[in-house]
N, C-alpha and C positions, 0 to 999 in steps of 0.2 A: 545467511542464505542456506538453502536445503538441497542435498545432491539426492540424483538417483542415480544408482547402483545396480551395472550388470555384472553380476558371474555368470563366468565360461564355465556349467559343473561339469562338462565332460564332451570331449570329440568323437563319441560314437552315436551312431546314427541307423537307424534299423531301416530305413530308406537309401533308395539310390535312383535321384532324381538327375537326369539327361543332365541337367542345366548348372547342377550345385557346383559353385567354384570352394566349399570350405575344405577346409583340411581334416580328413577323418585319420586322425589317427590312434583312434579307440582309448583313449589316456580316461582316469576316472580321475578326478580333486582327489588329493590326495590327502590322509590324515592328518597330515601335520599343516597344509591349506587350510582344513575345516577348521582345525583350530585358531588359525591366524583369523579366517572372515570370522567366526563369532567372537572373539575378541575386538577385533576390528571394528563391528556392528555395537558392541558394549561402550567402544570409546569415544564412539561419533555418533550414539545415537541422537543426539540434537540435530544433526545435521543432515541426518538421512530422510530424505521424504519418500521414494517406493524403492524398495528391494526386488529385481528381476533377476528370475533363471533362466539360464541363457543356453544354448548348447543345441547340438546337432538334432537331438533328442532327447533334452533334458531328465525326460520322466524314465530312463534307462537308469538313471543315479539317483534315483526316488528313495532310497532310503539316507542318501544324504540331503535330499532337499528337507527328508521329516526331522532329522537330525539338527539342520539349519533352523527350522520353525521352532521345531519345542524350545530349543537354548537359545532363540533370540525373538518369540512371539511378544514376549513382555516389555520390551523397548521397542518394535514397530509392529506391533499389532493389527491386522488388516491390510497393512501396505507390504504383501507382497504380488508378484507380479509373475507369470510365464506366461512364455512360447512354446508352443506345442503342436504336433502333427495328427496329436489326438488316436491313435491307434490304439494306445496302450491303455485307455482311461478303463479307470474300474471304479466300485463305489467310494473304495477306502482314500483315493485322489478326489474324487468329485467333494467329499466329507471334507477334506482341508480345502480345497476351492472355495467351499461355503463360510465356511468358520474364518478361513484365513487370507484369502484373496481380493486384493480392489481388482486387479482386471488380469483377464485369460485369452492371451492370445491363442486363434485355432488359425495353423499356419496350412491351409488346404493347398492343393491343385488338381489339376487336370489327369497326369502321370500317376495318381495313387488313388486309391481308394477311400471313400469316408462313409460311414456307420451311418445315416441321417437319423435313422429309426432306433438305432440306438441313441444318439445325441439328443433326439426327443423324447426318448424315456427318462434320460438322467436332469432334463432340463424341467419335466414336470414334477420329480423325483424332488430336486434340489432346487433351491432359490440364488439360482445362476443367471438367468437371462438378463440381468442389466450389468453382469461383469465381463459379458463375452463380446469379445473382436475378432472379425476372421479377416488373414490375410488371405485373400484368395488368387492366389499367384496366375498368372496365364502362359503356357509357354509358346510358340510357335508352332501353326497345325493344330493347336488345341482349343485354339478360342474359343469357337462353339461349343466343348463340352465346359470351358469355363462359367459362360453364360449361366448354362444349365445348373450348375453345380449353384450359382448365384442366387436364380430364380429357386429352386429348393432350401435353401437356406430361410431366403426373404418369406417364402412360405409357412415356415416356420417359427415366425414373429422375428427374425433375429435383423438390425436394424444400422450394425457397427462394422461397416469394412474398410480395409485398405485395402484398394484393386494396385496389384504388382505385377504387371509384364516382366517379367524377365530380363535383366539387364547382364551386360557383359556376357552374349552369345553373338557371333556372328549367323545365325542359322535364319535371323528377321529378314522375308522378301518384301515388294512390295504388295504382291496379292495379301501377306500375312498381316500387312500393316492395314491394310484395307478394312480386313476384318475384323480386326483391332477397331478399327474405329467407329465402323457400326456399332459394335457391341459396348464401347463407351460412351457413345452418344444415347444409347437404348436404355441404358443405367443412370447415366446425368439425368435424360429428362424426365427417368422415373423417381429422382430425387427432386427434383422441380416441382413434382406434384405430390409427390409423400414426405411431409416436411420432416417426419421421423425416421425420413432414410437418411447417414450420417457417411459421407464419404471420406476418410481423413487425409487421402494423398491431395485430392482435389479442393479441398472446401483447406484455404486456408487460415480461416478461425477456428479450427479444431484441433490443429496441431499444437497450440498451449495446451487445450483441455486435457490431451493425451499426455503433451508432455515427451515427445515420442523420441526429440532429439535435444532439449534444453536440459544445463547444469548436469550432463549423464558422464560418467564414469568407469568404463570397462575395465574388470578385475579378472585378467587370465587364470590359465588354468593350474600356470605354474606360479600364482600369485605376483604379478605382475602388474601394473596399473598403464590401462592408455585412454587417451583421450576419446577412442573409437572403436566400435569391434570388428571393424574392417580389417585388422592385424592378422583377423585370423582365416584369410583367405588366401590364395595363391596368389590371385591378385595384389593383393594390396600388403604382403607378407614383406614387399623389401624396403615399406615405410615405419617398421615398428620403430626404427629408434626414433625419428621423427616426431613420432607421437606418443611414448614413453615418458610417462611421468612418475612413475618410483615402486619402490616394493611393499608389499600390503603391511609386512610386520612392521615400517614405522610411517607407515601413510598419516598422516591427520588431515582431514576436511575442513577443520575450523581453518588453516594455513590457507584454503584457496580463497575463503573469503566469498567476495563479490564478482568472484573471476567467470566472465561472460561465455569464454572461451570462442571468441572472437574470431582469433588469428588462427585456430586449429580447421573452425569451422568453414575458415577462406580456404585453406590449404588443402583441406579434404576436397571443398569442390573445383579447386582449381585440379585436383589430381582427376577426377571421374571426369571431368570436362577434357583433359588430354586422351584419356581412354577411349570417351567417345568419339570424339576427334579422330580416331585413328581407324574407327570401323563406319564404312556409309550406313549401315542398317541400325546402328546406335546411335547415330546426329538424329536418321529420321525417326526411331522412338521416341526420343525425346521430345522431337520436333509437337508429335501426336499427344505427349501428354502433356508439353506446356499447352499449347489447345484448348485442351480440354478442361485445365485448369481456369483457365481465362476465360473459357465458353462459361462453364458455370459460373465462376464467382461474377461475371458480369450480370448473368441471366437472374442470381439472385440476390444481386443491390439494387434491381428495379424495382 
């Protein structure tokens, strides 16, 4: 069996979004880390199938991500993977995207700004558009510019989203959930009729393709190993030992084996099911996007 692989490369973040519950506390990987994950990468590369940068704002520690590439391109080749808010992109990032990336998350919202015209120069520039996915986050009071932010993107030939409301804010009314829901139904049924719109929270046959929560591995910043990157939230900060499974210097992957990771997978969501639980305006988001989950995958088994 083949893991994939999150590093945390760093807790700084050049955004400051209303809603973000992670922990900024500006740390970079540290030298003697870098050393452990490419070693690390040399001794399990059997076992590694996508390699992901992870972090607040990953492309802030870009000269350790290129560090990371050059001394371990040759044992996984093409599978690597980030998250990004896209601010900071220049040519010499877009050049490794091309050469060295299966897929690029661009993690937008509402609360910041995003380049289009510049994202459409480097997309014509570069042979990037069948590696990009945008999370396009929505917060509350923001939906309508979310939309928009949508509909520009799709304009743009780009095909690959995961629409993310905002979870774990008490600020959801119900006029906000309302609108919410227009604008999810507006998107569904535009994936109804453009069979090359790919939705991944909602279309549950896509979440293999992605791969987005199976065999994954998250490798803190202090090199650490859990089962989830939820550790590295306020939220979810007092279930680390919980989900702690050991230190990178003598991790092996071949040890996990065929491990499904089952019982972690229960545990995490019996924990966000008590969270939700505990706020009314988080039962009824959910409420909206199992919905809509069910509205479409029903809509497109007929």
């Amino acid at each position: 069996m083949k893991f994939n692989i999150i590093l945390h490369i760093t807790t700084s973040c050049n955004y400051n979004c209303s809603y973000c519950d992670v922990i900024k506390d500006k740390k970079q990987i540290s030298s003697k880390s870098l050393e452990d994950i490419l070693e690390f990468i040399k001794n399990n590369k059997d076992y590694i199938d996508r390699f992901k940068f992870f972090g607040w704002e990953p492309l802030l520690a870009w000269n350790n991500i290129i560090n990371i590439i050059d001394n371990s391109k040759k044992f996984i080749w093409n599978n690597f993977e980030i998250v990004t808010n896209t601010s900071l992109l220049n040519d010499e990032i877009w050049e490794y995207f091309e050469k060295f990336f299966k897929i690029i998350f661009f993690s937008i919202d509402s609360e910041n700004n995003f380049d289009y015209e510049k994202v459409e120069e480097f997309i014509k520039k570069y042979n990037l558009q069948n590696k990009i996915y945008f999370n396009l986050i929505i917060s509350p009071n923001k939906e309508k510019n979310a939309l928009e932010q949508f509909y520009k993107l799709y304009n743009l030939w780009f095909r690959w989203f995961n629409i993310l409301p905002v979870y774990i804010t008490k600020i959801w009314t119900e006029e906000n959930l309302k609108v919410l829901s227009k604008i999810m139904k507006e998107i569904l049924d535009l994936s109804l009729i453009d069979k090359t719109l790919k939705l991944y929270w909602f279309q549950e046959n896509l979440w293999e393709e992605l791969k987005l929560a199976n065999n994954t591995i998250f490798v803190d910043i202090d090199s650490k190993i859990y089962y989830s990157d939820i550790v590295s939230t306020f939220t979810w900060k007092k279930v680390k030992q919980d989900l702690f499974l050991g230190n990178l210097k003598e991790f092996n992957l071949e040890k996990l084996g065929n491990y499904n990771f089952k019982k972690e997978k229960g545990f995490i969501s019996k924990l966000e099911e008590n969270i939700y639980n505990k706020v009314k305006w988080q039962r009824q988001l959910q409420k909206v996007m199992n919905y809509f989950s069910e509205y479409l995958n029903k809509k497109n088994a007929k």
